[in-house]
MIMARKOL-197336 format. One record per residue (C-alpha): residue in three letters; x, y, z. Coordinates in steps of 0.25 Angstrom, whole numbers, padded with zeros to 4 digits, always signed. Each point is the difference from the previous one (the first is absolute). Layout:
ALAXYZ ...
% end
This chain:
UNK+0006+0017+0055 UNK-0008+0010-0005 UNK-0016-0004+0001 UNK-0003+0003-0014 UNK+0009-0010-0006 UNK-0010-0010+0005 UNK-0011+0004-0012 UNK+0012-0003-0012 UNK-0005-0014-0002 UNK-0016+0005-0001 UNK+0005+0012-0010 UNK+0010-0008-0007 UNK-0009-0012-0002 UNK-0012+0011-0004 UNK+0010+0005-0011 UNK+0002-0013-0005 UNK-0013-0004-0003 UNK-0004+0013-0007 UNK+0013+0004-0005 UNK+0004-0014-0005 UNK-0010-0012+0000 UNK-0013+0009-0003 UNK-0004-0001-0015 UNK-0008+0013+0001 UNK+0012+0011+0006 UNK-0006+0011+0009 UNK+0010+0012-0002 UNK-0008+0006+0012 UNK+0003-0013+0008 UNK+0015-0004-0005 UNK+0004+0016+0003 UNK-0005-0002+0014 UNK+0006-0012+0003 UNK+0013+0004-0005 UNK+0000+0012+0007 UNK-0003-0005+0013 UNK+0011-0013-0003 UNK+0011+0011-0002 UNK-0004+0009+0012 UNK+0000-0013+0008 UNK+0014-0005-0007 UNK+0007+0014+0003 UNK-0004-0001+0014 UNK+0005-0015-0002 UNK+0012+0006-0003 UNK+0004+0012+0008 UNK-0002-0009+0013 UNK+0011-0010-0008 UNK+0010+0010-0003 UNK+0002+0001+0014 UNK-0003-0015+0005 UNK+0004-0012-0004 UNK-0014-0006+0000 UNK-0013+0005+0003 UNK-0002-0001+0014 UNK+0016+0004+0002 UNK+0013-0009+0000 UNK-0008-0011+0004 UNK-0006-0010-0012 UNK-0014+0001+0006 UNK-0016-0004-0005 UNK+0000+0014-0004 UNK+0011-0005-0013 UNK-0007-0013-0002 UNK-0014+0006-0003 UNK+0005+0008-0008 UNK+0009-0006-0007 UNK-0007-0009-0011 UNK-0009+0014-0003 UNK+0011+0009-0003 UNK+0007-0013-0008 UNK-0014-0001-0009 UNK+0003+0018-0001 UNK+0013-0006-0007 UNK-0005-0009-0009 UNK-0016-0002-0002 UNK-0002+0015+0001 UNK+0013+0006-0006 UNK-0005+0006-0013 UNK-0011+0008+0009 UNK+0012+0003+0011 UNK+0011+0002-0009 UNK-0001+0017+0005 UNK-0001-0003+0014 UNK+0011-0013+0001 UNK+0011+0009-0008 UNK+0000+0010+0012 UNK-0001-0010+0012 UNK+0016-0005+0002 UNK-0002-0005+0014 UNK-0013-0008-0003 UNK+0008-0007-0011 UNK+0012+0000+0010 UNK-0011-0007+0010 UNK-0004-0012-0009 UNK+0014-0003-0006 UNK+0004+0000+0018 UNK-0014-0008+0003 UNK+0000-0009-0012 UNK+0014-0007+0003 UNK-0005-0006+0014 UNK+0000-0014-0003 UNK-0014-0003+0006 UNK-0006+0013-0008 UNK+0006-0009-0012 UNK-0005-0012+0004 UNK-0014+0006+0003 UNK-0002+0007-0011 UNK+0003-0012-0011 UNK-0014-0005+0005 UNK-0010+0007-0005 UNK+0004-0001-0014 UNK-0014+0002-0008 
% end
């Protein structure tokens, strides 16, 4: 796996807070955000047009990391990574292969907040 996919859950977590929760939007802060979320997505994806996960053929840490971040990327941040989710087929390709494990299932029904 490529090293900077491990900063996708600070960045997209970053994004969310000034691109969605914050009541006072920082253009500044939101363009940043977004911009380094689609850099890190398109390197998310490029090593996924060639693998079956992130690590390689193998189902590793690596895919269960970053898993429930790129799923937020798909719902809680969609309208601020509308752009960059449209260009990412392997990414979307990725969650659809991740999210039908039955214990990915099973572990993301329990944080419902």
């Amino acid at each position: 796996m490529h090293w900077q996919i491990a900063g996708l859950g600070p960045m997209l977590g970053q994004l969310g807070f000034f691109g969605v929760r914050s009541k006072d939007k920082s253009p500044l802060a939101i363009d940043r955000f977004v911009t380094e979320s689609d850099r890190l997505l398109t390197v998310m994806d490029e090593r996924l047009a060639t693998h079956t996960y992130l690590a390689g053929d193998d189902y590793t840490i690596a895919d269960i990391a970053c898993y429930p971040w790129t799923v937020a990327a798909t719902t809680h941040l969609k309208d601020v990574l509308a752009e960059s989710l449209a260009t990412k087929p392997a990414v979307h390709r990725w969650l659809q292969t991740v999210g039908e494990r039955p214990a990915v299932q099973k572990g993301m029904a329990v944080p419902k907040i």
